[in-house]
C-alpha positions in Angstrom: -13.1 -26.9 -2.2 -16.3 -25.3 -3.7 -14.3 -21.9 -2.7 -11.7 -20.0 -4.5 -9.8 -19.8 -1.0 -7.4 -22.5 -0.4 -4.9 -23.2 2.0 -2.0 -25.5 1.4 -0.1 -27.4 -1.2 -2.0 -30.4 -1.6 -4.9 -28.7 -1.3 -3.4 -26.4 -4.4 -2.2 -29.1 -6.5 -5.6 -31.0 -6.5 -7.4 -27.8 -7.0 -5.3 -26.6 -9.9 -5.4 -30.1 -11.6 -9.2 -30.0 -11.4 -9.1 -26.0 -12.7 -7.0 -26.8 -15.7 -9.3 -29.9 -16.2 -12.6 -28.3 -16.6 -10.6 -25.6 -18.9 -10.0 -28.1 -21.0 -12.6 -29.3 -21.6 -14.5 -26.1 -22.1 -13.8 -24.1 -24.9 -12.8 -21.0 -22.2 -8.7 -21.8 -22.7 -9.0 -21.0 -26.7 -11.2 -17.9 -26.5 -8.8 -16.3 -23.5 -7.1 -13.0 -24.6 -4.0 -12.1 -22.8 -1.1 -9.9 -23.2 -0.3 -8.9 -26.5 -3.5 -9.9 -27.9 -2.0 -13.9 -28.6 -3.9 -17.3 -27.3 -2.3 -19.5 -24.4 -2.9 -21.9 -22.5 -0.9 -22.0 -19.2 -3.2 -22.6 -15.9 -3.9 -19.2 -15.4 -4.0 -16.3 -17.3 -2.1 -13.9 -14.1 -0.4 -15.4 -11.3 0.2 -12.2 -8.8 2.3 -12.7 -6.1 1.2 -11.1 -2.9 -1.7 -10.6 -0.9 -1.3 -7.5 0.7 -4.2 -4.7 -0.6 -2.5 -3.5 -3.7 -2.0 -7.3 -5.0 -6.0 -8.2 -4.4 -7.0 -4.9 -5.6 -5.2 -6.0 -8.8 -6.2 -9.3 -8.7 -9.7 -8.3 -8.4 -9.7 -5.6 -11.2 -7.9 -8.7 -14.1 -10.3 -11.3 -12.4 -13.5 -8.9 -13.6 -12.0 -8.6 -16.8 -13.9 -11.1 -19.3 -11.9 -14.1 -20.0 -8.9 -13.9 -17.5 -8.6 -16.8 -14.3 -6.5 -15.0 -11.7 -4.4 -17.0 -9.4 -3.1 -14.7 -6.4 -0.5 -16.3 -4.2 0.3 -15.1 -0.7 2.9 -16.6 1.8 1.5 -16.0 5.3 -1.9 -17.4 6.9 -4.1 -14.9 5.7 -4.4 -11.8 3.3 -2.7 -8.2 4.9 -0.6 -9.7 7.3 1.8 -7.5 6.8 2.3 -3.6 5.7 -1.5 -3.2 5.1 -2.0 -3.9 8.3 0.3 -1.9 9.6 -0.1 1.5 8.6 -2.0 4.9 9.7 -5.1 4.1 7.6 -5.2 7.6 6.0 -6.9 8.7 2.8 -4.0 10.8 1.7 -5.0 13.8 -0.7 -2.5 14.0 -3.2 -0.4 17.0 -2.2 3.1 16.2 -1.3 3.7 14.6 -4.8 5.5 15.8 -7.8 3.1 16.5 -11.1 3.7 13.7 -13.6 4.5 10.8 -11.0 2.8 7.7 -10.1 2.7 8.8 -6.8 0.9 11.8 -7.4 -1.0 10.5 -10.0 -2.4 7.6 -8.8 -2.5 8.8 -5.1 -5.6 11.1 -6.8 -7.1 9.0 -9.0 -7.3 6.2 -6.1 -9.1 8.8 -3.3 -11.5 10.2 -5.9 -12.4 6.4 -6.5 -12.5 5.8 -2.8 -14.7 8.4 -2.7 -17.1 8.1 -5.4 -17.5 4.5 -4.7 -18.6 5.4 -1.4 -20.9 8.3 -2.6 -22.9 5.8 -5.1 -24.1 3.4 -2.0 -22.2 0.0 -2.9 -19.4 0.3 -1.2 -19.5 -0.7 2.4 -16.5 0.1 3.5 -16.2 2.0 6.9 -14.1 5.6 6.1 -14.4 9.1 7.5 -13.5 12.3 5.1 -12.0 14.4 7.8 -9.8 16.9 6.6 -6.2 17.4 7.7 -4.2 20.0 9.0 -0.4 20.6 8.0 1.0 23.2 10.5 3.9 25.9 10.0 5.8 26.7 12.5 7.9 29.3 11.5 8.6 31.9 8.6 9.9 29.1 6.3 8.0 26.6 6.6 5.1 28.8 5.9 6.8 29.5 2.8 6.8 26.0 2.1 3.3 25.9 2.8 2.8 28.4 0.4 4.3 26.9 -2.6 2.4 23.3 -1.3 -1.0 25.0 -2.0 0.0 26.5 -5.2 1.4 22.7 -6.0 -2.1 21.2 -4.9 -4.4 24.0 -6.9 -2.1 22.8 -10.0 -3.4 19.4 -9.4 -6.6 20.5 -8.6 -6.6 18.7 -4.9 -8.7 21.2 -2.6 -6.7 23.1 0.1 -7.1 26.3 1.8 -4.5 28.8 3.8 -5.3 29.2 7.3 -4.1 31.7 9.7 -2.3 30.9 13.0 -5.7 32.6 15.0 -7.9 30.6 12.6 -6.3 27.1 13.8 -6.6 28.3 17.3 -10.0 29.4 16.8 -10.7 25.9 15.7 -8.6 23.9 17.8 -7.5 25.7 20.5 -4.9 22.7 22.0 -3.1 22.2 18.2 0.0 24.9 17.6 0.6 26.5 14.4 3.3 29.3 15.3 2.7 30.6 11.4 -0.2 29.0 9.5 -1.9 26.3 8.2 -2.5 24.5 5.2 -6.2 22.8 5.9 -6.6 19.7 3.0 -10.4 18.9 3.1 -10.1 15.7 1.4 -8.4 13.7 3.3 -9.4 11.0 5.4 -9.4 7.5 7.1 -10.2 4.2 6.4 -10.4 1.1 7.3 -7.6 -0.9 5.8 -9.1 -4.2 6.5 -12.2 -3.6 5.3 -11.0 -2.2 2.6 -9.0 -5.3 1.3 -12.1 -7.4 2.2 -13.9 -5.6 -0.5 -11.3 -6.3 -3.1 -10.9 -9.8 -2.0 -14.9 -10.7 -2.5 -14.5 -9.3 -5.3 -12.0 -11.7 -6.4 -13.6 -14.8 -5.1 -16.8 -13.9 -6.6 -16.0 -13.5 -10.4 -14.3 -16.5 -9.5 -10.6 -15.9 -9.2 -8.2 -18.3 -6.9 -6.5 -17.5 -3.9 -3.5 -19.5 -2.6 -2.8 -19.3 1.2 0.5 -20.2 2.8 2.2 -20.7 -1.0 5.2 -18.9 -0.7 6.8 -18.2 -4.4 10.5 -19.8 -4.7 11.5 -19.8 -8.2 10.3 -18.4 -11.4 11.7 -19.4 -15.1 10.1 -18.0 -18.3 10.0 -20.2 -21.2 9.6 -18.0 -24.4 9.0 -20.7 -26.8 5.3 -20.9 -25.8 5.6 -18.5 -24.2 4.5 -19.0 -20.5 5.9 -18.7 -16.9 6.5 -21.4 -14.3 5.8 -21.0 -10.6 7.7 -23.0 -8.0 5.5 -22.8 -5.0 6.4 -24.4 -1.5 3.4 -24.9 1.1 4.5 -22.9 4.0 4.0 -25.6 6.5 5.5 -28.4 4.9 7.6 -27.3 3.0 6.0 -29.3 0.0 7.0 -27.8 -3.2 4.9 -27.9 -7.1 4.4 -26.0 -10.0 1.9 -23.9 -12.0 2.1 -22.4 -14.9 1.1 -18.3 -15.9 0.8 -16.3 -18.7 1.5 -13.0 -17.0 3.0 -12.3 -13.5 2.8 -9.1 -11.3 5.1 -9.2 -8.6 3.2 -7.1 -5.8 4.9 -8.8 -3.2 5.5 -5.7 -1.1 9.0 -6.3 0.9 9.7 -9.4 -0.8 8.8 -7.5 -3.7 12.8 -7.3 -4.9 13.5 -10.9 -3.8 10.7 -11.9 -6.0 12.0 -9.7 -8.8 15.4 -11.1 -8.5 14.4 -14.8 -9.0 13.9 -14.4 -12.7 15.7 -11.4 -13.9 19.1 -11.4 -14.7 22.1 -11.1 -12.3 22.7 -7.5 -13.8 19.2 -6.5 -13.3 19.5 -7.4 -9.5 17.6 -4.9 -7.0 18.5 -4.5 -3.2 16.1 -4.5 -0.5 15.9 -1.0 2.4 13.4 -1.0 4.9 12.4 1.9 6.6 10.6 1.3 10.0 7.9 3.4 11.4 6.7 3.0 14.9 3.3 4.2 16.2 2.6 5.9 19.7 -0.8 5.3 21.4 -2.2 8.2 23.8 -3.5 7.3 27.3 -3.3 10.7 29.3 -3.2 11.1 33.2 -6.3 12.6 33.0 -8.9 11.5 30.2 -9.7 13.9 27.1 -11.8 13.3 24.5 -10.2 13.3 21.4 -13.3 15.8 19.8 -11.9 18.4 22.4 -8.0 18.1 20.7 -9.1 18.0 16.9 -11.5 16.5 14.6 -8.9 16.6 11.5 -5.6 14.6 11.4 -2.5 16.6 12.2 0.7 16.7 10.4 4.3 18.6 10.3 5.9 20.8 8.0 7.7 17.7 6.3 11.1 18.5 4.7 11.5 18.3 1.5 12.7 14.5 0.1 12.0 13.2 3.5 11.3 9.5 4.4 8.1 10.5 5.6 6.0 13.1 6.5 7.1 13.1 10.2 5.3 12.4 13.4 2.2 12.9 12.7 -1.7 12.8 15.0 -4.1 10.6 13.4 -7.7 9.3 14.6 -9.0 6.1 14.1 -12.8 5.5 12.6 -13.5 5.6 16.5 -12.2 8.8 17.2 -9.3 7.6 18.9 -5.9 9.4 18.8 -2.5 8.3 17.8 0.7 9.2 16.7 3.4 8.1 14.5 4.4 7.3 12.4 8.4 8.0 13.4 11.6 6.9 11.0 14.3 4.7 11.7 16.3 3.0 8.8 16.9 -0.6 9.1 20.3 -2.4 8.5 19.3 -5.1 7.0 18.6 -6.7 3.1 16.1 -9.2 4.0 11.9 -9.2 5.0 12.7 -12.2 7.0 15.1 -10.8 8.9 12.3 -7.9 10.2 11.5 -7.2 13.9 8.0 -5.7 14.2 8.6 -4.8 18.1 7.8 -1.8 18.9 10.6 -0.1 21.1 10.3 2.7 24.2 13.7 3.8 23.4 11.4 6.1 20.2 9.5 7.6 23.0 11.4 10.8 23.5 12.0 11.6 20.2 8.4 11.1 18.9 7.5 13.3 21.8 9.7 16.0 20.8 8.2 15.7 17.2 4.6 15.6 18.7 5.1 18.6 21.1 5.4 21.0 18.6 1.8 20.6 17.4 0.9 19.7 20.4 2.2 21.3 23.0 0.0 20.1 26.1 1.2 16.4 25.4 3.3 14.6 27.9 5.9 11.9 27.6 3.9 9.8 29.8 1.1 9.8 27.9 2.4 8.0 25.0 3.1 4.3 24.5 4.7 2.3 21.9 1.2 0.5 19.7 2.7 -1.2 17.1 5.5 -0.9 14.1 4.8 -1.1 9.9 7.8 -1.4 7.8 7.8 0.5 4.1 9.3 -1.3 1.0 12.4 1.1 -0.2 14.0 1.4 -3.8 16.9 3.1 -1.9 19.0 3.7 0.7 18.3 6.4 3.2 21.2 8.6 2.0 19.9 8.3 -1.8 16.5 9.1 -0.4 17.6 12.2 1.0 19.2 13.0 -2.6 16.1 12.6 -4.9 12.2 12.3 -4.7 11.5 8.5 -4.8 8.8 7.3 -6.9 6.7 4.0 -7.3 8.3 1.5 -9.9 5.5 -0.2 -11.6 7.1 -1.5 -14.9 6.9 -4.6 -17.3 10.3 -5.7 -17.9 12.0 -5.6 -20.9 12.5 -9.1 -22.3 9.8 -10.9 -19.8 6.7 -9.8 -22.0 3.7 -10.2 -19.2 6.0 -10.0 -16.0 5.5 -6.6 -14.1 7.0 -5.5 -11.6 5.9 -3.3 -8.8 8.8 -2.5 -6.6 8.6 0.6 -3.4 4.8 1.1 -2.9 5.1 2.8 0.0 2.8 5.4 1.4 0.5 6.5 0.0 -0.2 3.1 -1.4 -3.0 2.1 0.8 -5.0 5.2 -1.1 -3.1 4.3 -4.7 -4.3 0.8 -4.2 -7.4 0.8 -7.0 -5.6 3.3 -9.3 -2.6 0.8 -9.6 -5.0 -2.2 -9.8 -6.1 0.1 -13.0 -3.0 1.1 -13.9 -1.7 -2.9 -13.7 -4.9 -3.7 -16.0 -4.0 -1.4 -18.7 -1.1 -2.5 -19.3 -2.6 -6.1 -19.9 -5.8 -4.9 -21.4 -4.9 -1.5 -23.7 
């Protein structure tokens, strides 16, 4: 129990009682500053819920704030179990996004910190900057390509026209019927690695980490004020209590489940899910993937899609693969989630892929492995409006923030929300 790791309930509940002990009797709980500038004295100063790589990254960033004791709570076994683990690992640029978004916004400001953490030699966490190509393949979307690198020189994220014989010059096996739009800052990462940093972070400026503690109620007394936690211990079912000053609810695609334990019936949120499945490549005959492309390949997307289509990424060793595709899940419920990946996607993905690609086969792909995306909105509303990230403290619940659809590009958003999250605690 030396540790800031543990595992179940009764391992929690002793824990916490010793924590809140030895605050006690220091003089730590009175000299703690916390939202809105006022003294408390629940267990922790934070309790975030949800252990995926935007709710350590945030945990981390409040735990190296002076005076704060982080709690963060995660149902499953281990940290990234779920949509952090499941995703195409890309640094994304910035480019698709509106100006004045979150998305946009913190999409930037997390790659440049990616980036210059790596350039000042303490972060050691494995990544590639390898570019990207978005290929036209016709008149209009070359027009849309056009007005996408007038949108990214407004944000000042680096892109450069190319023509269709400069692709083929290039990478001679990759189509682009019209042009290209070649975005030098993206790249890939390693996701677990990534979250690994965050999390040692976390443990070692001493911050708590609750394993298989799934989060089932939440009331907010505002006479003292604090929040109280009902926790159950995912194995036994045992159930206990801590209390919090503040709460972030990054619980990914629990994350409107989790809001709806505490809000009002009014203020209810429903749950979409939007399942993407991902295609490895095994060819008849072997080909390096240097020989194909050294950047990552994407679509034209459409404007207010889903997602930015079936798209050819590389892994940090150099392996191809594809996806991911779209398909809109009927249900309301995480839970209710089935991760298998299906061969049925084959044909279309390899319709998708073939235009890029044309030397591809249908045999050569294979279904790898699904991720699911949190969505604030059905797929017909989706369609209607650009979606943005909902990262909000909610009115009447001072402390209690909410961060509801962090889809792509989260993953690269991760340490720019972590900020974001801490200035609104920490102004």
């Amino acid at each position: 129990m030396d540790r800031t790791r543990v595992r179940g309930s009764r391992q929690l509940m002793v824990f916490f009682k010793r924590r809140v002990h030895q605050l006690v009797k220091s003089s730590f709980c009175s000299s703690r500053w916390f939202h809105r500038s006022t003294t408390r004295n629940a267990e922790f100063s934070h309790a975030v819920i949800g252990g995926g790589i935007v709710g350590v990254a945030i945990g981390s960033e409040l735990q190296s704030t002076n005076g704060n004791n982080v709690l963060l709570l995660e149902k499953n076994a281990s940290l990234g179990e779920e949509t952090t683990s499941r995703n195409s690992e890309v640094i994304h640029a910035g480019i698709y996004y509106p100006r004045d978004t979150l998305k946009g916004s913190l999409c930037i400001r997390g790659k440049n910190k990616i980036y210059n953490a790596e350039r000042s030699g303490q972060f050691q966490v494995p990544l590639k900057q390898c570019g990207k190509l978005v290929v036209a393949q016709s008149e209009q979307e070359q027009e849309y390509l056009e007005k996408l690198y007038k949108h990214s020189c407004d944000m000042d994220v680096p892109v450069e026209m190319l023509s269709k014989k400069e692709v083929a010059a290039s990478s001679p096996l990759i189509q682009a019927n019209s042009a290209a739009l070649h975005s030098p800052s993206t790249g890939i990462i390693s996701a677990h690695d990534y979250l690994l940093y965050f999390q040692t972070v976390l443990e070692n400026e001493g911050g708590t980490i609750g394993l298989n503690t799934e989060v089932i109620d939440i009331n907010f007394n505002s006479n003292i004020p604090e929040y109280r936690l009902v926790l159950r211990e995912s194995s036994s079912k045992e159930e206990f209590e801590i209390t919090a000053d503040n709460v972030i609810n990054a619980a990914g695609l629990y994350a409107q489940k989790i809001s709806n334990l505490i809000l009002p019936e009014e203020r209810h949120m429903k749950s979409y899910f939007a399942k993407g499945t991902y295609f490895s490549y095994s060819p008849e005959i072997p080909m390096s993937s240097g020989k194909i492309t050294s950047k990552l390949i994407y679509p034209c997307p459409n404007p207010n899609a889903s997602s930015l289509g079936t798209h050819l990424t590389l892994d940090l060793g150099g392996q191809l693969k594809f996806g991911p595709d779209l398909e809109w899940l009927n249900i309301t419920d995480a839970d209710d989630i089935d991760y298998s990946p299906s061969p049925k996607n084959i044909g279309e993905a390899y319709k998708a892929i073939r235009t890029y690609f044309p030397s591809i086969r249908e045999n050569d792909l294979q279904p790898s492995y699904t991720g699911v995306r949190p969505k604030l909105v059905s797929a017909e509303e989706n369609k209607a409006r650009f979606q943005d990230f909902m990262i909000r403290e909610e009115e009447g619940f001072p402390g209690f923030v909410n961060l509801m659809g962090i889809e792509s590009p989260g993953l690269t958003a991760s340490w720019a929300i972590a900020d974001y999250v801490k200035d609104l605690y920490h102004k």
